[in-house]
PDB file with one MODEL, atoms N, CA, C and O in Angstrom:
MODEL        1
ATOM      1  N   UNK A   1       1.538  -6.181  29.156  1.00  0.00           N
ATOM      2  CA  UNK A   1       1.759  -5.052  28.273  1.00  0.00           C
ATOM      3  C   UNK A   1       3.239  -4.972  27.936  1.00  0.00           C
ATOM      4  O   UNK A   1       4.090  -5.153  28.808  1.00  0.00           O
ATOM      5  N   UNK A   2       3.522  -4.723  26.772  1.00  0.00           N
ATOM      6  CA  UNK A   2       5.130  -4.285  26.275  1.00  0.00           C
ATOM      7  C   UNK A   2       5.481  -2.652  26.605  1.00  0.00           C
ATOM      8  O   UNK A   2       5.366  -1.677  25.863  1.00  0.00           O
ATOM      9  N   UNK A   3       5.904  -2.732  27.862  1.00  0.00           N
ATOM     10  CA  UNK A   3       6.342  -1.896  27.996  1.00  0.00           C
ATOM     11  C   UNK A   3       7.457  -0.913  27.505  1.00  0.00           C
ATOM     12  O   UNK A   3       7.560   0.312  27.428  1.00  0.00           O
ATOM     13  N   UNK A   4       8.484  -2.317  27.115  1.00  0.00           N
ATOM     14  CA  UNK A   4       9.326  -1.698  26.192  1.00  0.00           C
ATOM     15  C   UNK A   4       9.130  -0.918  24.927  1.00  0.00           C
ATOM     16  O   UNK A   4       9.791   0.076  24.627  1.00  0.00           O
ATOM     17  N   UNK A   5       8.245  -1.404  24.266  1.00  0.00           N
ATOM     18  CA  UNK A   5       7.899  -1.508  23.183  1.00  0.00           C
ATOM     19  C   UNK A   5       6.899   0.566  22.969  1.00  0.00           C
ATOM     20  O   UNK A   5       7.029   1.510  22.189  1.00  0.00           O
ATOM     21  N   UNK A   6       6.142   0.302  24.030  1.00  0.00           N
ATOM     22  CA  UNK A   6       5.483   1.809  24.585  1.00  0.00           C
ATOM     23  C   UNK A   6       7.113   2.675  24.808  1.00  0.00           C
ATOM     24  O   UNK A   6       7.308   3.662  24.100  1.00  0.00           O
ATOM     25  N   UNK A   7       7.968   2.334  25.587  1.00  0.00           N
ATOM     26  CA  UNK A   7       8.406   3.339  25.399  1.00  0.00           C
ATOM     27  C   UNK A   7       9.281   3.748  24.366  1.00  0.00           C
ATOM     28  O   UNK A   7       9.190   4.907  23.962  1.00  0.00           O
ATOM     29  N   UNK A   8      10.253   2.851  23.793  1.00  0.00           N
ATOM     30  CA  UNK A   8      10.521   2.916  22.772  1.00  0.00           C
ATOM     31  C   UNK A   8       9.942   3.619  21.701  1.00  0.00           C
ATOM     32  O   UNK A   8      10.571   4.399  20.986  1.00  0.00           O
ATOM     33  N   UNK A   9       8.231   3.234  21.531  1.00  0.00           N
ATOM     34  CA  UNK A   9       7.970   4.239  20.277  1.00  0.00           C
ATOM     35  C   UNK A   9       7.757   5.971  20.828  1.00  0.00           C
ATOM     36  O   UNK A   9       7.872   6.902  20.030  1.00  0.00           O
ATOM     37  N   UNK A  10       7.483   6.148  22.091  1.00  0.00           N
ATOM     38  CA  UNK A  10       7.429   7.165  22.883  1.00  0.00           C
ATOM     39  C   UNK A  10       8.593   7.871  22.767  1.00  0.00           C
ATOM     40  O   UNK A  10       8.428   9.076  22.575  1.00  0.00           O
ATOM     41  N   UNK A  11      10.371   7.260  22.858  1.00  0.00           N
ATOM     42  CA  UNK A  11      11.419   8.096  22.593  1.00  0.00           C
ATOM     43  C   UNK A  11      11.651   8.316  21.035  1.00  0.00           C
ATOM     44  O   UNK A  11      12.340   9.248  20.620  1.00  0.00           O
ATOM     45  N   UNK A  12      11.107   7.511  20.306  1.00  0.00           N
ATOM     46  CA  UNK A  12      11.419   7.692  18.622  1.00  0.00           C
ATOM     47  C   UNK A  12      10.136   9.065  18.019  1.00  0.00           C
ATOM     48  O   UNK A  12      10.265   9.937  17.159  1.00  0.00           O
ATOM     49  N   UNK A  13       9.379   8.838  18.609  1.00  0.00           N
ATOM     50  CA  UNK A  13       8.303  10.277  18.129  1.00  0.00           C
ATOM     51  C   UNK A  13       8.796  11.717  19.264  1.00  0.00           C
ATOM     52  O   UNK A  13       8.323  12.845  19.124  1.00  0.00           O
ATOM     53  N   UNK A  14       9.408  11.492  19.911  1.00  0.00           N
ATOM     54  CA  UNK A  14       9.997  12.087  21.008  1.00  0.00           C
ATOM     55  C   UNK A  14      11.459  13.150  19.789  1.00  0.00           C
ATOM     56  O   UNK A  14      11.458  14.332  19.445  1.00  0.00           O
ATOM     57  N   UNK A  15      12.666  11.805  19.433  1.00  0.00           N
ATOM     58  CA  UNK A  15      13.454  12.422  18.437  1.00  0.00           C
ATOM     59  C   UNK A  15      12.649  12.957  17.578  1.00  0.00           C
ATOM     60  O   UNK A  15      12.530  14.182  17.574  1.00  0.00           O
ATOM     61  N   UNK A  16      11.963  12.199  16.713  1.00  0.00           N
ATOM     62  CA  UNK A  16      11.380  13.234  15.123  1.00  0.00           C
ATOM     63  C   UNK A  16      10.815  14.335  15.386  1.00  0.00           C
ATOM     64  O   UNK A  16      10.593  15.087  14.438  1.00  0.00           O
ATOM     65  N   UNK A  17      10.351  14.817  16.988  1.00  0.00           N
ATOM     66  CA  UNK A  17       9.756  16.059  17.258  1.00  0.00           C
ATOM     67  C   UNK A  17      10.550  16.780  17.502  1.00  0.00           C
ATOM     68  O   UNK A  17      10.154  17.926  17.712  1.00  0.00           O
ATOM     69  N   UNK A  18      11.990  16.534  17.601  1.00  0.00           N
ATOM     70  CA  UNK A  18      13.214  17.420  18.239  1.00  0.00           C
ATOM     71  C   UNK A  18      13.906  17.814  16.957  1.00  0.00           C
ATOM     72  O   UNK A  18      14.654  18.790  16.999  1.00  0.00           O
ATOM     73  N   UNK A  19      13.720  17.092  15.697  1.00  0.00           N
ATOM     74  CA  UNK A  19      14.266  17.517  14.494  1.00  0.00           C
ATOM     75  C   UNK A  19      13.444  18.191  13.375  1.00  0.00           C
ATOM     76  O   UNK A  19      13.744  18.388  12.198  1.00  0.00           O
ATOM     77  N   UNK A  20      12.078  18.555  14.220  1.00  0.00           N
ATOM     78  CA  UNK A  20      11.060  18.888  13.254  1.00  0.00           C
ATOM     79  C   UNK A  20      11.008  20.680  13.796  1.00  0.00           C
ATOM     80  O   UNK A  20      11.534  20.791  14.903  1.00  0.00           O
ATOM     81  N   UNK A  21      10.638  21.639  13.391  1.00  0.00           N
ATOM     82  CA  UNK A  21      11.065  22.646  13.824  1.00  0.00           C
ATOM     83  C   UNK A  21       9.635  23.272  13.529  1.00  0.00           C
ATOM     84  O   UNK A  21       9.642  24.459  13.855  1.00  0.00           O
ATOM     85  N   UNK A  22       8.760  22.977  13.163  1.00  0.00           N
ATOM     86  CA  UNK A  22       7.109  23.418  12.799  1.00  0.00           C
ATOM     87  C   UNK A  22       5.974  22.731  14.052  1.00  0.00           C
ATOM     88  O   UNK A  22       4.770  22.740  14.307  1.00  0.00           O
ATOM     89  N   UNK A  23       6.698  22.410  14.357  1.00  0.00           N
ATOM     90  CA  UNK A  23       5.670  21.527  15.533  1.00  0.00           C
ATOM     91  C   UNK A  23       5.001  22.512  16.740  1.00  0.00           C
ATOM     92  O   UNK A  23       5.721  22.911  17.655  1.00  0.00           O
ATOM     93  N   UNK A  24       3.458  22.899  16.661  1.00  0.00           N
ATOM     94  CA  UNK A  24       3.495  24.161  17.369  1.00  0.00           C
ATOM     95  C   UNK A  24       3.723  23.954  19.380  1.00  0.00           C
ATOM     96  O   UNK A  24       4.031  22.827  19.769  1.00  0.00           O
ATOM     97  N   UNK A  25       3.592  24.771  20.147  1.00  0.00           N
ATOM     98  CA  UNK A  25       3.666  24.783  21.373  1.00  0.00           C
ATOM     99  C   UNK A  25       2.251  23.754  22.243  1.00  0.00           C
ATOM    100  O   UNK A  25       2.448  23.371  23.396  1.00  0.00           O
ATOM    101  N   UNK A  26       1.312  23.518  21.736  1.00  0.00           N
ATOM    102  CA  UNK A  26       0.578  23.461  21.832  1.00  0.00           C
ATOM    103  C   UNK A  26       0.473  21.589  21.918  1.00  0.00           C
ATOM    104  O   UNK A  26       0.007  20.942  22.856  1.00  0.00           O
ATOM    105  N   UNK A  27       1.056  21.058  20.645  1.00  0.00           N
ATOM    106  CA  UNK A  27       1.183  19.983  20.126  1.00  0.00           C
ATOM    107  C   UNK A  27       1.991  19.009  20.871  1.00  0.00           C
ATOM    108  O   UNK A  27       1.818  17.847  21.239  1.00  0.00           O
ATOM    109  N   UNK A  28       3.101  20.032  20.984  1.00  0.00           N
ATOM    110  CA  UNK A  28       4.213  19.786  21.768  1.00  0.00           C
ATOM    111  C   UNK A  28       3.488  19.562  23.685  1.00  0.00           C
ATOM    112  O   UNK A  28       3.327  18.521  24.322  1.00  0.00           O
ATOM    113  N   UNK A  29       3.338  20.350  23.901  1.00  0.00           N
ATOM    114  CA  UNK A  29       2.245  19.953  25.481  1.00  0.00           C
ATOM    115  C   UNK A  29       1.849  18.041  25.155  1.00  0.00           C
ATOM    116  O   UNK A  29       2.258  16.953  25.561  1.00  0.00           O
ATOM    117  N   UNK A  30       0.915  18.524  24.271  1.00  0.00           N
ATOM    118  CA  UNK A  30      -0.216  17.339  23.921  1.00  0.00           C
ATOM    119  C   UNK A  30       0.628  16.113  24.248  1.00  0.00           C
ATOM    120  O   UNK A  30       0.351  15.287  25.117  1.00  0.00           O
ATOM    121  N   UNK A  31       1.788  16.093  23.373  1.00  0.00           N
ATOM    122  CA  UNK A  31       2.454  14.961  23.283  1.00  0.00           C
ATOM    123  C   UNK A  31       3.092  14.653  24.449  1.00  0.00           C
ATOM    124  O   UNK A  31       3.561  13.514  24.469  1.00  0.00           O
ATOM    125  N   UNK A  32       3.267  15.365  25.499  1.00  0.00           N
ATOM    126  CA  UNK A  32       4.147  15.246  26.607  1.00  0.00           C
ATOM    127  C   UNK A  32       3.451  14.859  27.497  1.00  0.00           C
ATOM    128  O   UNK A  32       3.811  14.004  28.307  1.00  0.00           O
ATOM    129  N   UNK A  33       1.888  15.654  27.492  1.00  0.00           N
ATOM    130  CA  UNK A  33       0.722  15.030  28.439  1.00  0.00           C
ATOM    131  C   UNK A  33       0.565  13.322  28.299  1.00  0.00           C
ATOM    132  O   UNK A  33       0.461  12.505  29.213  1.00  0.00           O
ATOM    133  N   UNK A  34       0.588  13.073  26.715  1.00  0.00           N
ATOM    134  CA  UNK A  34       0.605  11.673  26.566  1.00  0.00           C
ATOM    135  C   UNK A  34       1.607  11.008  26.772  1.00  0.00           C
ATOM    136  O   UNK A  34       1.329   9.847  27.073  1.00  0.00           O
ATOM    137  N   UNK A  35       3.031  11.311  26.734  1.00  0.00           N
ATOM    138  CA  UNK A  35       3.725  10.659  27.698  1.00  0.00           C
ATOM    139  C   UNK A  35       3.683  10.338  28.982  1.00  0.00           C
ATOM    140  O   UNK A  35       3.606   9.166  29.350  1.00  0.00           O
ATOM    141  N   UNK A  36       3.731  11.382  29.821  1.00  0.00           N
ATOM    142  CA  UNK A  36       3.385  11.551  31.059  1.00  0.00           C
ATOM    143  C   UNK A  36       2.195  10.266  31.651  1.00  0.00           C
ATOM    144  O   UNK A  36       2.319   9.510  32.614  1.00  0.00           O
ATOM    145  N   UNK A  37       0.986  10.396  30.597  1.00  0.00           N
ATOM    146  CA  UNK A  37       0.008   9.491  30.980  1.00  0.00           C
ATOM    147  C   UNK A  37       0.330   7.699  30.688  1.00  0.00           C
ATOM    148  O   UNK A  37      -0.203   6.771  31.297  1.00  0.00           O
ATOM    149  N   UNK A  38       1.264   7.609  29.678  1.00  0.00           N
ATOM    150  CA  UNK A  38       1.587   6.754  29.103  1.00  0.00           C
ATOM    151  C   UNK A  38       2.296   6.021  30.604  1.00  0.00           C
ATOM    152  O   UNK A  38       1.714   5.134  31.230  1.00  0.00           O
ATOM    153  N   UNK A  39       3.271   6.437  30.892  1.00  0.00           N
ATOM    154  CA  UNK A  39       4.056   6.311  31.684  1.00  0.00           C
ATOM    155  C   UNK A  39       3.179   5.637  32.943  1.00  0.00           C
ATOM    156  O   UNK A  39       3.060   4.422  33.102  1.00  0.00           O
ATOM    157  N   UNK A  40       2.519   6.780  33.907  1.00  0.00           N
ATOM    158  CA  UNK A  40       1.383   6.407  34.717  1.00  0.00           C
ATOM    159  C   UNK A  40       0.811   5.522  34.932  1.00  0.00           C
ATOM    160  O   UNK A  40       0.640   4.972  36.020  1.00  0.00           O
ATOM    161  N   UNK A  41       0.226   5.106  33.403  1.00  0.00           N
ATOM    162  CA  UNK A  41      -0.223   4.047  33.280  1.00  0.00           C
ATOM    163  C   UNK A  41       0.652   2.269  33.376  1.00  0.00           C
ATOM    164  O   UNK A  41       0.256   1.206  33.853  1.00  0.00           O
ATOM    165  N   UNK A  42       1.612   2.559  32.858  1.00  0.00           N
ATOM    166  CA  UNK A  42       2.440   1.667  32.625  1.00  0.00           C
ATOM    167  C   UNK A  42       2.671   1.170  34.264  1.00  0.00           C
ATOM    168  O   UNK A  42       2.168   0.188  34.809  1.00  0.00           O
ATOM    169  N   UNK A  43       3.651   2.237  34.881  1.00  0.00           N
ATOM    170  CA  UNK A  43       3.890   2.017  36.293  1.00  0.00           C
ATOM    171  C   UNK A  43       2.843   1.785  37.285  1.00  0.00           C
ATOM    172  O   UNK A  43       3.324   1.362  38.336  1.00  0.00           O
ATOM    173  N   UNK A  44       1.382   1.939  37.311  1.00  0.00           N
ATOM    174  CA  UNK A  44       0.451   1.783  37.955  1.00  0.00           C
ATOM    175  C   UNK A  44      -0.357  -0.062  37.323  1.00  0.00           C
ATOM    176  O   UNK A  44      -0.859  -0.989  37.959  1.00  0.00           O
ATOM    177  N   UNK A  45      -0.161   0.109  36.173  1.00  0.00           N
ATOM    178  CA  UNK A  45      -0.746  -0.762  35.503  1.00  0.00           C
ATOM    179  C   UNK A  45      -2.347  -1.278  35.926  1.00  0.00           C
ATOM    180  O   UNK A  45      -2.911  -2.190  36.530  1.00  0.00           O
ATOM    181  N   UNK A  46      -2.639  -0.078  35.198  1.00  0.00           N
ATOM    182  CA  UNK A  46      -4.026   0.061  35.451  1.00  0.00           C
ATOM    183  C   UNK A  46      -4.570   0.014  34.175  1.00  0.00           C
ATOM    184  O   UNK A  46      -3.860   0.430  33.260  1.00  0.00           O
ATOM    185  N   UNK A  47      -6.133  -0.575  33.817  1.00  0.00           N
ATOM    186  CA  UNK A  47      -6.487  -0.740  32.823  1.00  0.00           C
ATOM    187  C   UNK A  47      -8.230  -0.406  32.531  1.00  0.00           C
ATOM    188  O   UNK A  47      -9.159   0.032  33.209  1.00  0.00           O
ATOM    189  N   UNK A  48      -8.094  -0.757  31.510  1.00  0.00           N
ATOM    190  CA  UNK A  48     -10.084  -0.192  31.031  1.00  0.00           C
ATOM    191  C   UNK A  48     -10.139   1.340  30.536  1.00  0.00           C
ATOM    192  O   UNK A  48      -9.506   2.044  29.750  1.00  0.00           O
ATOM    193  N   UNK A  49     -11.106   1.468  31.313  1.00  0.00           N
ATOM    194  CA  UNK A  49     -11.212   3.323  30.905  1.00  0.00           C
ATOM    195  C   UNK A  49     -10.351   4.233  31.115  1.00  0.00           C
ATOM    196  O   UNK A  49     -10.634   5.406  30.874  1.00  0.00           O
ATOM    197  N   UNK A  50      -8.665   3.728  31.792  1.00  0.00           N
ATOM    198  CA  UNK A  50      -7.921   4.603  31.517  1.00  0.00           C
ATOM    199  C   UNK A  50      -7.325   4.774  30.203  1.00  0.00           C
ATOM    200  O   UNK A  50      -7.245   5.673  29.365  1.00  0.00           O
ATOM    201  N   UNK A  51      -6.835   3.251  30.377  1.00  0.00           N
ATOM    202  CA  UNK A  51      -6.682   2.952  29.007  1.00  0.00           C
ATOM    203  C   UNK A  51      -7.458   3.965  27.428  1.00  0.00           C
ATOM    204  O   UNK A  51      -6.935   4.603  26.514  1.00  0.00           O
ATOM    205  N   UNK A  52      -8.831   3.656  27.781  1.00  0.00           N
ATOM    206  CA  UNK A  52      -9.677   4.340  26.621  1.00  0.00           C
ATOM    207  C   UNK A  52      -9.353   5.646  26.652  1.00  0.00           C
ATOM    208  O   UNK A  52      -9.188   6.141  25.537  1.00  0.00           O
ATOM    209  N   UNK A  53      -9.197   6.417  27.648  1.00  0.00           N
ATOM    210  CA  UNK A  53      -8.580   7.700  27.941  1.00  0.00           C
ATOM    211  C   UNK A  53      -7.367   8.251  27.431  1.00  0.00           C
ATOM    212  O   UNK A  53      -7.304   9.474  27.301  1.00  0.00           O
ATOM    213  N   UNK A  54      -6.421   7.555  27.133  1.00  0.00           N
ATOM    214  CA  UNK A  54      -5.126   7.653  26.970  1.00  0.00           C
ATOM    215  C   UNK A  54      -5.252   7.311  25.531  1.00  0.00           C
ATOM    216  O   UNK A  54      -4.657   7.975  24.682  1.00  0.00           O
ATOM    217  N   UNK A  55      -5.799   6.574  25.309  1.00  0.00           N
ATOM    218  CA  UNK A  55      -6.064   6.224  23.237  1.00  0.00           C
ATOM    219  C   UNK A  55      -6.844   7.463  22.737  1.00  0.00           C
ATOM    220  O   UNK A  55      -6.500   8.130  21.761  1.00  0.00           O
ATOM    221  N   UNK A  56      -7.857   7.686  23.455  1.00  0.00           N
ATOM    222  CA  UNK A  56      -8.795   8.673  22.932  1.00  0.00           C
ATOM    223  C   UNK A  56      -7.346  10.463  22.862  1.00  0.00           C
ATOM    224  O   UNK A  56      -7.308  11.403  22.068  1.00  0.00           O
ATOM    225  N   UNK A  57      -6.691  10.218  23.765  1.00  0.00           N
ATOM    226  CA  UNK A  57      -6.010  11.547  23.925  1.00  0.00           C
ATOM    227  C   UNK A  57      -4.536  11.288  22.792  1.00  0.00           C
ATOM    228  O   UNK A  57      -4.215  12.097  21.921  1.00  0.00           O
ATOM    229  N   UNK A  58      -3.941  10.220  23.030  1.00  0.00           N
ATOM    230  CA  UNK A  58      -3.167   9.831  21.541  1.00  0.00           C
ATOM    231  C   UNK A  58      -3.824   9.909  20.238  1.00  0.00           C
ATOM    232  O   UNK A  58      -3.162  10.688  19.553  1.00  0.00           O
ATOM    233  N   UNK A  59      -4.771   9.481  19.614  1.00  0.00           N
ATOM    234  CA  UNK A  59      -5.755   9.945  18.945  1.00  0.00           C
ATOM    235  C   UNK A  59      -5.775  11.247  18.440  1.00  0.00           C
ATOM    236  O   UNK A  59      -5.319  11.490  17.323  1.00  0.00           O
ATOM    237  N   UNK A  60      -6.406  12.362  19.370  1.00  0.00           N
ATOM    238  CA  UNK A  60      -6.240  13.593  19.209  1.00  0.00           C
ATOM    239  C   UNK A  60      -4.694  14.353  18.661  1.00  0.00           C
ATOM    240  O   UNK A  60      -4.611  15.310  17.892  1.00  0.00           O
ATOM    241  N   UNK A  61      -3.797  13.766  19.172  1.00  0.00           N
ATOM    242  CA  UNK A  61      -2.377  14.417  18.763  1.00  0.00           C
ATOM    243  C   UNK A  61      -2.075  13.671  17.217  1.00  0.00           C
ATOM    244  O   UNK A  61      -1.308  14.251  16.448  1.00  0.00           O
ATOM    245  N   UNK A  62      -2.658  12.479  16.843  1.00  0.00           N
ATOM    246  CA  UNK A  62      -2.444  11.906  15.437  1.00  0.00           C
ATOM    247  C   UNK A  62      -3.119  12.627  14.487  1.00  0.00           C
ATOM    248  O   UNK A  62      -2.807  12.933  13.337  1.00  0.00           O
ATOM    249  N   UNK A  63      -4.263  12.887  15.260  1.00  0.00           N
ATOM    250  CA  UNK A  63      -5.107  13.635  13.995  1.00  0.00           C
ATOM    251  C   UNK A  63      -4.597  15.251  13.918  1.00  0.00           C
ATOM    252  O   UNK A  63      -4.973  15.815  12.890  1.00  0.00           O
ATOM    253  N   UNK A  64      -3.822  16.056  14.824  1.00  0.00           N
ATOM    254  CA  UNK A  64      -2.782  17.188  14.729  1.00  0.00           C
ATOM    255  C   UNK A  64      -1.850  17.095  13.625  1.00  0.00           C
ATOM    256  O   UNK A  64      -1.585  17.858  12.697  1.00  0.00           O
ATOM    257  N   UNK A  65      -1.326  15.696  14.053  1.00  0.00           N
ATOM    258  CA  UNK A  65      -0.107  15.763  12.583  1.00  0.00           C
ATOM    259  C   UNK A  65      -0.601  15.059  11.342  1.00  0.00           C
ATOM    260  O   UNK A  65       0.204  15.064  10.411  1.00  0.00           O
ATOM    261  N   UNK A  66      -1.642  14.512  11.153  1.00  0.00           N
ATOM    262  CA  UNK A  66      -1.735  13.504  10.052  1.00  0.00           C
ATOM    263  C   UNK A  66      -1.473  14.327   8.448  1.00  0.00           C
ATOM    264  O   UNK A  66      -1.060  13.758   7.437  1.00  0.00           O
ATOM    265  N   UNK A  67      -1.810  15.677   8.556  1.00  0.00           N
ATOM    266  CA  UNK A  67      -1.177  16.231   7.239  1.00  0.00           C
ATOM    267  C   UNK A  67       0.048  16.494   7.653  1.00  0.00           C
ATOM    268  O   UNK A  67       0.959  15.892   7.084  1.00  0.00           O
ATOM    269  N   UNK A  68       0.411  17.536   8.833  1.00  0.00           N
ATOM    270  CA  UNK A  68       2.077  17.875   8.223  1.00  0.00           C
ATOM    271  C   UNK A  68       3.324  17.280   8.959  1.00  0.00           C
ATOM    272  O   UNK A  68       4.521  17.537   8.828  1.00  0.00           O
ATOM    273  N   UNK A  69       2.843  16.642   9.553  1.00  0.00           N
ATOM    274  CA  UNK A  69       3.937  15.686  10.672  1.00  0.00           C
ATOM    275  C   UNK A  69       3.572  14.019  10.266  1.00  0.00           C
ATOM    276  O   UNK A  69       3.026  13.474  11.225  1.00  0.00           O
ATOM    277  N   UNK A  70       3.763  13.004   8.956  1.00  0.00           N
ATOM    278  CA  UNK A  70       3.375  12.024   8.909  1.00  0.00           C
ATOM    279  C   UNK A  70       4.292  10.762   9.484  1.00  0.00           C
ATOM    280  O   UNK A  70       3.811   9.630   9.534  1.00  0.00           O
ATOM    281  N   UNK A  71       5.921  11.101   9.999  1.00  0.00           N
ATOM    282  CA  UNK A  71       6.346  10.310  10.317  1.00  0.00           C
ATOM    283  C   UNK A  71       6.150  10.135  11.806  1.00  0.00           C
ATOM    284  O   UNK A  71       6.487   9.105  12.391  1.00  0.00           O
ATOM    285  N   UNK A  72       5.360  11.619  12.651  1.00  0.00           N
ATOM    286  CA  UNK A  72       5.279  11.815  13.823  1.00  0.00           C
ATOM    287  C   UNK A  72       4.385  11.163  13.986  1.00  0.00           C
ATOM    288  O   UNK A  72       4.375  10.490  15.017  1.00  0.00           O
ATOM    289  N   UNK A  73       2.947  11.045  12.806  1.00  0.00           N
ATOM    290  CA  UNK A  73       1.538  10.609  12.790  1.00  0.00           C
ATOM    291  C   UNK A  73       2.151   8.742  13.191  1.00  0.00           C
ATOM    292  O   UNK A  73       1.864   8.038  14.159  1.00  0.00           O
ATOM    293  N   UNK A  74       2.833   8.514  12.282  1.00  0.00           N
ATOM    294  CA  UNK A  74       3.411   7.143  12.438  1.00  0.00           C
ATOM    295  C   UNK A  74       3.284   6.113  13.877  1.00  0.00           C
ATOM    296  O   UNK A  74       2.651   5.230  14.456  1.00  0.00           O
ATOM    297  N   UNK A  75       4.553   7.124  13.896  1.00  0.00           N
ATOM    298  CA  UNK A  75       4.350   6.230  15.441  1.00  0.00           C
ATOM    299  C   UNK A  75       3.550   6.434  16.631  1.00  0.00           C
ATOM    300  O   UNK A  75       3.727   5.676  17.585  1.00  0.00           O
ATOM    301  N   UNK A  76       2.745   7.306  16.692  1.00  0.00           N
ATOM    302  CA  UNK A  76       1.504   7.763  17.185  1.00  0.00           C
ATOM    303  C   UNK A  76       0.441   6.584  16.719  1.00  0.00           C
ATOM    304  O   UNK A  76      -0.397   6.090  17.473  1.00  0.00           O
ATOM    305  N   UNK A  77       0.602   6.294  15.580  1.00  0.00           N
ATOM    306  CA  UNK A  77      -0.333   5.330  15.534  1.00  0.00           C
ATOM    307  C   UNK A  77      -0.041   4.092  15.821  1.00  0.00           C
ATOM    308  O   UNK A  77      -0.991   3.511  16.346  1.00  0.00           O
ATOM    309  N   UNK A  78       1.374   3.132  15.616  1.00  0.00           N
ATOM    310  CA  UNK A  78       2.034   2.339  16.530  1.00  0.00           C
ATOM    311  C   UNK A  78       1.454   2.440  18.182  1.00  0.00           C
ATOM    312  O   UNK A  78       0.905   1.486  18.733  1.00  0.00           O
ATOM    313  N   UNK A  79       1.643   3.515  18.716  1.00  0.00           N
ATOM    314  CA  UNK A  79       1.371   3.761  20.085  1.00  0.00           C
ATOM    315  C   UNK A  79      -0.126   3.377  20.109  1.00  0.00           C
ATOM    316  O   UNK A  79      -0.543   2.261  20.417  1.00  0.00           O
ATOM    317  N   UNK A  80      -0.633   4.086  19.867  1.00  0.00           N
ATOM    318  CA  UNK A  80      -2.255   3.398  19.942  1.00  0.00           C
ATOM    319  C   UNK A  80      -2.674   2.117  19.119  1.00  0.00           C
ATOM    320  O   UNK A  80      -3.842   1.748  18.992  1.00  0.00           O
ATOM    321  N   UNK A  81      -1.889   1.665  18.731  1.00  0.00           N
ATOM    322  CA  UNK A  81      -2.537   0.302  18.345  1.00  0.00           C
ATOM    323  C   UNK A  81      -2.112  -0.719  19.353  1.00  0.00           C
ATOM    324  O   UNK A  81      -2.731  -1.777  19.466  1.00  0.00           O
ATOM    325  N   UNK A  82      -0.804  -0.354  20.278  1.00  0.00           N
ATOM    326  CA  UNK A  82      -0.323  -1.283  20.762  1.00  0.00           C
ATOM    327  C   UNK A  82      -1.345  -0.744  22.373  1.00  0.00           C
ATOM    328  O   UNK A  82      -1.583  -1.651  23.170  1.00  0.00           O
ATOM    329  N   UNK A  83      -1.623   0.028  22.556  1.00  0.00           N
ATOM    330  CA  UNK A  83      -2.575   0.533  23.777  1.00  0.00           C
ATOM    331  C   UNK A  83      -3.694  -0.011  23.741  1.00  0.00           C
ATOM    332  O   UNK A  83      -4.255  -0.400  24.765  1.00  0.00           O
ATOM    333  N   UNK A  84      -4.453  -0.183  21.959  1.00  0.00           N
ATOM    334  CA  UNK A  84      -5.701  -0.706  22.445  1.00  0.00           C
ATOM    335  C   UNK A  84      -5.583  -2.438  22.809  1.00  0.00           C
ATOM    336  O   UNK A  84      -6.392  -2.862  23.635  1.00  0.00           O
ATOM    337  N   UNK A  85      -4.566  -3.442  22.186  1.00  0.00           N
ATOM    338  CA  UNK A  85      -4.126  -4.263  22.377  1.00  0.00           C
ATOM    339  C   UNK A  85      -4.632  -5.154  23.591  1.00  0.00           C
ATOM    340  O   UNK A  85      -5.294  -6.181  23.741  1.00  0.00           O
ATOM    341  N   UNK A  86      -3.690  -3.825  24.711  1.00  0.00           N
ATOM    342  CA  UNK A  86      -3.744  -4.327  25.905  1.00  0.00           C
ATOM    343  C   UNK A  86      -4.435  -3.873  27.115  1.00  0.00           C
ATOM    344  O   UNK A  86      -4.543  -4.340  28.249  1.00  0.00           O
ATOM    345  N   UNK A  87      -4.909  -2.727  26.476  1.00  0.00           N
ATOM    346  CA  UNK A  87      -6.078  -1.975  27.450  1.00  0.00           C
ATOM    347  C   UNK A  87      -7.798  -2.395  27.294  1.00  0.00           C
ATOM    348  O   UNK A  87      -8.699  -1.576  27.113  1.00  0.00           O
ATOM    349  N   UNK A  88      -7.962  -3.919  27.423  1.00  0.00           N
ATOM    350  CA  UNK A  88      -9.163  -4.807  27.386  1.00  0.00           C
ATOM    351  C   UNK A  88      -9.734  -3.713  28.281  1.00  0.00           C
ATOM    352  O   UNK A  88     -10.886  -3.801  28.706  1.00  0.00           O
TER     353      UNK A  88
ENDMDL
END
């Protein structure tokens, strides 16, 4: 797995959420839970249905911003493409 690569897009949707000022409380959780899990995963390097777990919950926060957050939607979707990749 590119780990780098996970976190990297993890600190760049991380900034655009710190310069976006509409982003509700809620969203904001979401995205942090998916860090948090992101992370977990990475350092445990565990795979399968966590994996599916962690896409299915990135997922949910893309489809939050896909109208009014599209550069946030962005790399959210970067993130899960590179998750399903490697989470055989």
């Amino acid at each position: 797995m590119n780990d780098t690569n996970l976190k990297e897009l993890l600190e760049q949707l991380h900034q655009v959420l710190e310069k976006t000022d509409s982003v509700d409380p809620e969203t904001l959780n979401q995205v942090r839970e998916l860090d948090q899990e992101v992370n977990r995963l990475l350092e445990s390097g565990s795979q399968g249905d966590e994996f599916d777990n962690v896409v299915d919950q990135a997922r949910a926060v893309e489809t939050r911003f896909a109208v009014d957050h599209p550069v946030a939607e962005r790399f959210l979707r970067e993130i899960i493409e590179t998750l399903s990749k490697v989470g055989i």
